[in-house]
Structures are given as C-alpha cells and as structure tokens.
Wavefront OBJ file of the C-alpha trace (Angstrom):
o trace
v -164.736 89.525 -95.023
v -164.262 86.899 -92.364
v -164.827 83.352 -93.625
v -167.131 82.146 -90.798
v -167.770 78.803 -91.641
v -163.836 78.551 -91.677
v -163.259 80.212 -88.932
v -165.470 77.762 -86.942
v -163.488 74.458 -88.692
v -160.560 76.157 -87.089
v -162.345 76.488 -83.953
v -163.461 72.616 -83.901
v -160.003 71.695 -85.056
v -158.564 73.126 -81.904
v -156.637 75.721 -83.739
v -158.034 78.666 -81.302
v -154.470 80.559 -81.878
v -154.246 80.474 -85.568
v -158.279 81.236 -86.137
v -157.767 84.452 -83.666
v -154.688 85.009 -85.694
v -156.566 85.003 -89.024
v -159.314 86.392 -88.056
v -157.373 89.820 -87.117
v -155.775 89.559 -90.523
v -158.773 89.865 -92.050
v -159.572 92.994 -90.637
v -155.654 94.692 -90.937
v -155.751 96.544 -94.327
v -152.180 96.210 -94.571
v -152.283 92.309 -94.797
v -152.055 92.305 -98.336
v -148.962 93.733 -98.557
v -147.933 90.547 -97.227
v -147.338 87.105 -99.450
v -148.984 84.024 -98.481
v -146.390 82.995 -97.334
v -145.460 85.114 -95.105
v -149.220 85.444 -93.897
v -148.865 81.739 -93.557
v -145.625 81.991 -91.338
v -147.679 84.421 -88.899
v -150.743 81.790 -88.375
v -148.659 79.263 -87.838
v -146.713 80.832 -85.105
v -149.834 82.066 -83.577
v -150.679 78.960 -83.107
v -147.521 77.682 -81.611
v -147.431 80.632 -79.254
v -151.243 79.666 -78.012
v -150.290 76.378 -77.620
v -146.755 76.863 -75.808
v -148.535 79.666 -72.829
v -151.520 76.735 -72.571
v -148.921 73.975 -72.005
v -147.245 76.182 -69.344
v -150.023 77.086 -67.454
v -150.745 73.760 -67.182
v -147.891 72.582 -66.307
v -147.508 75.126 -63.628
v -150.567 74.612 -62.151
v -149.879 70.916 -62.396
v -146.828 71.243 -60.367
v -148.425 73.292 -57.462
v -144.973 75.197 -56.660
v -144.950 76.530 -53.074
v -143.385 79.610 -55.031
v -145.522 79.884 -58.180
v -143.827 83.498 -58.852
v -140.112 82.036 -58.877
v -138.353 82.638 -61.380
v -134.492 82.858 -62.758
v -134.835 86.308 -63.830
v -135.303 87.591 -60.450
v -132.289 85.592 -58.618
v -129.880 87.230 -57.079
v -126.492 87.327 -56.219
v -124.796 89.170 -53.263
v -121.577 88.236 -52.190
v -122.852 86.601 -48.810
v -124.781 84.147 -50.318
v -122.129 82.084 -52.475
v -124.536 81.369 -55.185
v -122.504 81.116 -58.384
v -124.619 82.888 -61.119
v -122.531 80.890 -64.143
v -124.231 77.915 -62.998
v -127.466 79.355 -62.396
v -127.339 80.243 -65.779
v -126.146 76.601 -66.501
v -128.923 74.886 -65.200
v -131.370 77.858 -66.694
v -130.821 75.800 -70.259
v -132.685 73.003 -68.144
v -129.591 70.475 -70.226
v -129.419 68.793 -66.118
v -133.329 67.679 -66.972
v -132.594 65.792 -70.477
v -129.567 64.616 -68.674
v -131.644 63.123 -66.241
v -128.907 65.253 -63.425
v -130.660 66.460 -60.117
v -130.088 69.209 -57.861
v -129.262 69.774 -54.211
v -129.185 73.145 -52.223
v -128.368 73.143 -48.675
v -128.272 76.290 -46.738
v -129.373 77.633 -42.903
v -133.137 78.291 -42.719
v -134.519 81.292 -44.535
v -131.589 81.977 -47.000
v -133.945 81.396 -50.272
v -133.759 77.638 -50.759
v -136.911 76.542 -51.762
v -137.166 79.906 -53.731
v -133.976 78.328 -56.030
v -135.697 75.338 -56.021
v -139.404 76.534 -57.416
v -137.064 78.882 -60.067
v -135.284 76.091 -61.584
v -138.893 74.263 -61.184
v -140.644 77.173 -62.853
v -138.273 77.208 -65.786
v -138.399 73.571 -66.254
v -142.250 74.161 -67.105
v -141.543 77.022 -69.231
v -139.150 74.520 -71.669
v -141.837 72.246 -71.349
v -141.272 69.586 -68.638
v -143.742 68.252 -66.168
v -143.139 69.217 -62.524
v -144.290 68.558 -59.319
v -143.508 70.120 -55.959
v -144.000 68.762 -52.746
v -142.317 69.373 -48.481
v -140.988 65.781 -47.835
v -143.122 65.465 -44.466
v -146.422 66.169 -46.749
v -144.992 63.820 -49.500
v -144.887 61.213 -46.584
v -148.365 61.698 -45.141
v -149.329 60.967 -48.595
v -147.670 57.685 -48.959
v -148.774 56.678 -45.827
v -152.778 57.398 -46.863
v -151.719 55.397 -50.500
v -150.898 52.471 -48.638
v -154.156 52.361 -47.015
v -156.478 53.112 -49.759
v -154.683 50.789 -52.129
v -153.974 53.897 -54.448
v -150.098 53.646 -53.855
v -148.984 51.687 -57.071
v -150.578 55.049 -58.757
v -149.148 57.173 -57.050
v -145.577 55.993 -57.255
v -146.376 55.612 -60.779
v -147.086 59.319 -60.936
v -143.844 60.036 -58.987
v -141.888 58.360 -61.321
v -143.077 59.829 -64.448
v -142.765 63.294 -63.258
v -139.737 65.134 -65.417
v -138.879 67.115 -62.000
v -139.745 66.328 -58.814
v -138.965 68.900 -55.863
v -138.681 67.661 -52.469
v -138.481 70.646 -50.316
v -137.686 70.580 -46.218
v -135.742 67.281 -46.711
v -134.285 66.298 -43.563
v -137.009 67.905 -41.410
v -139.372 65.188 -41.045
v -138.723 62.008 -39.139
v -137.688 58.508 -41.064
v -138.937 55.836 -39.750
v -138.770 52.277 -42.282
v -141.386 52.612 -43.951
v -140.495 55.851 -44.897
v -136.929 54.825 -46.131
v -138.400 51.889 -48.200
v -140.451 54.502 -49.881
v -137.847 57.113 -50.777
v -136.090 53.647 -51.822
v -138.838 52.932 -54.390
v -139.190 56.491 -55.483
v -135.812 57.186 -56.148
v -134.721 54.112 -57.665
v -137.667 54.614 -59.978
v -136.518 58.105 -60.831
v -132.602 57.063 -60.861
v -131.147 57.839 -64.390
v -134.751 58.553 -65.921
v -135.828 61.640 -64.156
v -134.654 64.391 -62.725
v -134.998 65.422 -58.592
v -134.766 68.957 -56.861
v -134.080 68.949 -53.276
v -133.682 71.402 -50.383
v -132.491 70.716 -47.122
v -131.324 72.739 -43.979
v -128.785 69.786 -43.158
v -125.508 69.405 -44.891
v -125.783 66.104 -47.553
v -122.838 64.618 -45.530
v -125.161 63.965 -42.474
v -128.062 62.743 -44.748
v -126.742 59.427 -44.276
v -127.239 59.117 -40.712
v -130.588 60.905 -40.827
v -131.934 58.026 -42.966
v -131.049 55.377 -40.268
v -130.868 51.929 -41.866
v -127.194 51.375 -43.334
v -127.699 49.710 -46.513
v -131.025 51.889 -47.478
v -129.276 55.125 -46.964
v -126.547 54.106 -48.931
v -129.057 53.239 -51.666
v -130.910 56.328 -51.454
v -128.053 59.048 -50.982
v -126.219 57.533 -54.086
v -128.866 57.479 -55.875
v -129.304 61.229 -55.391
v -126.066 62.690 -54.975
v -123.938 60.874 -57.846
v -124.904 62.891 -60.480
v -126.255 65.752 -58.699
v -125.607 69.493 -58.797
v -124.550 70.847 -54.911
v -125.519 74.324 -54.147
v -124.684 75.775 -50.874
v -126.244 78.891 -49.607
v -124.738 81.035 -47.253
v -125.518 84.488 -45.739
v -128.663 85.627 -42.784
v -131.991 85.053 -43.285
v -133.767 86.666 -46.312
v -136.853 86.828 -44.619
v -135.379 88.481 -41.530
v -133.667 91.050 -43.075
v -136.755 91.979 -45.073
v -138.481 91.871 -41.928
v -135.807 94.182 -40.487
v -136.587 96.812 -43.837
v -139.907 96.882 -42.876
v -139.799 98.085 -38.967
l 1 2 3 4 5 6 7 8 9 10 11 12 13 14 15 16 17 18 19 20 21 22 23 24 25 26 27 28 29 30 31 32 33 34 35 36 37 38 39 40 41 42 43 44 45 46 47 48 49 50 51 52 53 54 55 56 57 58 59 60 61 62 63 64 65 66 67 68 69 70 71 72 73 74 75 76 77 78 79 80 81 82 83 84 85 86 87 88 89 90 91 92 93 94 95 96 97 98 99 100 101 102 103 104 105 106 107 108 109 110 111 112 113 114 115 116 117 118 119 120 121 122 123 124 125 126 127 128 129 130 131 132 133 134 135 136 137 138 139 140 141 142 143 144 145 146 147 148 149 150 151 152 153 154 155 156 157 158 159 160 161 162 163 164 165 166 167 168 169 170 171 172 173 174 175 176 177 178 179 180 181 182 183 184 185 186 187 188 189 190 191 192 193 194 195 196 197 198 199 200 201 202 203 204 205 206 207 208 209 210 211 212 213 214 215 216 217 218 219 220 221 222 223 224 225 226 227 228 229 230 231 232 233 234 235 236 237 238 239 240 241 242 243 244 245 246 247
C-alpha cells in the first residue's frame, strides 16, 4: 500500500521523479523480487532522469534557438557540402564548450548554416550548458534599447555568462562604432571563459574590413577566430532544392 504521507514529503522535497518512481513500485508485484538495493538504484535514477529532461527543457527554451528541432542526429553529409562528419562528431562531445573553443561556419546563403549552428546549440543544452541564440542585427537593436533604458550593464552581464552564445547572420547588419565597441565588450568578456557560435555568409578573411575601425577589428576577430573551429559549407541552396522537390 502506498505510503501517502511519504509520498507527499517526497513531493514537498522536490523529488517529483523518485515519488512517481516509488509510487509505481508499489503497485508492480514483481518489486519484491528486487533487493533494496537495487530498488534503491531505480529511485534514484528516476530522479536523475526527471531532473536531467527538466534542466533541458529549460535550457532550450531559455536559449530561444531559431531552429528548436536541430539536432546532430539528423545532419547530413553529401559530398557537395564539405562538411566533415569526424568533426561533427568532435564537437558532438561538446569538449570545444569546457574548452572555452568557439565555432565559425561560413557558407553561401541557404546551405544549412544556422541549422549547424542551433545543432551544436541544441546539444550543448542536452549536456547541460546554458545557451542563447540570437541574428546579430536583432542582438544590436537590443544593445541599442539597453543603452537607453540603463539596463545594459545587465544585459552584457547576461551575455557574458551564457556557456554558448550563437550569433547568427553575422556580417549582414551594418557596423557602425557603437556597434564595434559593443561586440568589443561582449567578446572580450566571453574571450577564454565562454564559448561563441557564429554564422556568416562572408568569408572570416573579409570580417576585418566589415568591422571598419583598425584596431577594434583586430581586437574582435582575434578574439574570435584564435581558438575557433572553421567550417565551410559548400553546395546550392537547401531550401531551393527542397523547394524544387516540391513543384
């Protein structure tokens, strides 16, 4: 017979996964065959299964991916794109976040960037890292309305703290200085502490002029592309060929 009173000191003590786990062993007649133990071993990893899918869906909903279905599992890997599934598998292990390493794929538009991006995003938050996604030239609109509210120290703070931060569309929107001082102060925040995910249409070796000001786009390019991890996509348009399958 269920122990009620029990089951509700479970329920109080936040242990949702291990009372829902006990309270079905109560009611499996072939429990006892078990030792306690054993039975012991099962509640407990109840409860670190419950726990584990409620710290990923929060962390995925935290990270607002523009591709919330991502995932590795469903890369792939013809010929014509030059994506190099060893290293895929590589950076599946997520070692390039606790090494603090980011990761840059360039490509034409359409050829599945910011899908790469949101998987390696999307298994980050599955091994338990906090992520956040954002397109650079939303990322800047929201800088720009920090300043002016006074809630920019906050949000930087946020920035920095972030595990891995995706920064899709880079390139795309225009840099003024105010701009560049901010990717300044977020990167040199995140540099050697955190790791960054970045897609961008335009080659990394014409980043530089992009960014304008000299000695800032020297700051900010090092600071992402010294220990980072270059993919380049190749190959037509994803979307257009799907488009093409469906006419």
């Amino acid at each position: 017979m269920l122990n009620e009173p029990t089951f509700q000191r479970m329920i109080t003590m936040r242990l949702r996964g291990l009372a829902e786990a006990w309270q079905q062993q109560q009611s499996d007649p072939e429990i006892g065959q078990l030792g306690f133990d054993e039975r012991l071993g099962l509640l407990v990893d109840a409860e670190w299964i419950d726990r584990h899918n409620k710290r990923l869906k929060r962390n995925l909903r935290q990270a607002k991916l523009r591709l919330s279905q991502a995932c590795i599992e469903d890369i792939e890997y013809p010929a014509k794109r030059g994506l190099d599934k060893k290293l895929v598998l590589q950076l599946a292990t997520c070692k390039w976040v606790e090494l603090n390493q980011n990761i840059v794929v360039t490509g034409m538009t359409g050829v599945g960037k910011t899908y790469l991006a949101c998987a390696f995003a999307q298994q980050a938050c599955r091994k338990g890292f906090r992520v956040l996604y954002r397109r650079v030239s939303r990322l800047f609109d929201e800088l720009k309305l920090a300043h002016a509210d006074g809630s920019y120290p906050r949000l930087l703070s946020m920035l920095a703290k972030t595990d891995v931060l995706v920064l899709d569309d880079w390139g795309l929107a225009a840099v003024g200085a105010s701009e560049r001082r901010d990717l300044n102060e977020i990167m040199d925040d995140r540099y050697g502490l955190r790791s960054t995910v970045i897609t961008s249409q335009f080659p990394t070796e014409t980043w530089h002029d992009q960014l304008g000001d000299p000695t800032t786009a020297d700051a900010i390019c090092d600071r992402i592309l010294s220990n980072a991890h270059r993919i380049k996509l190749g190959g037509p348009s994803r979307r257009k060929e799907e488009s093409n399958l469906n006419t």
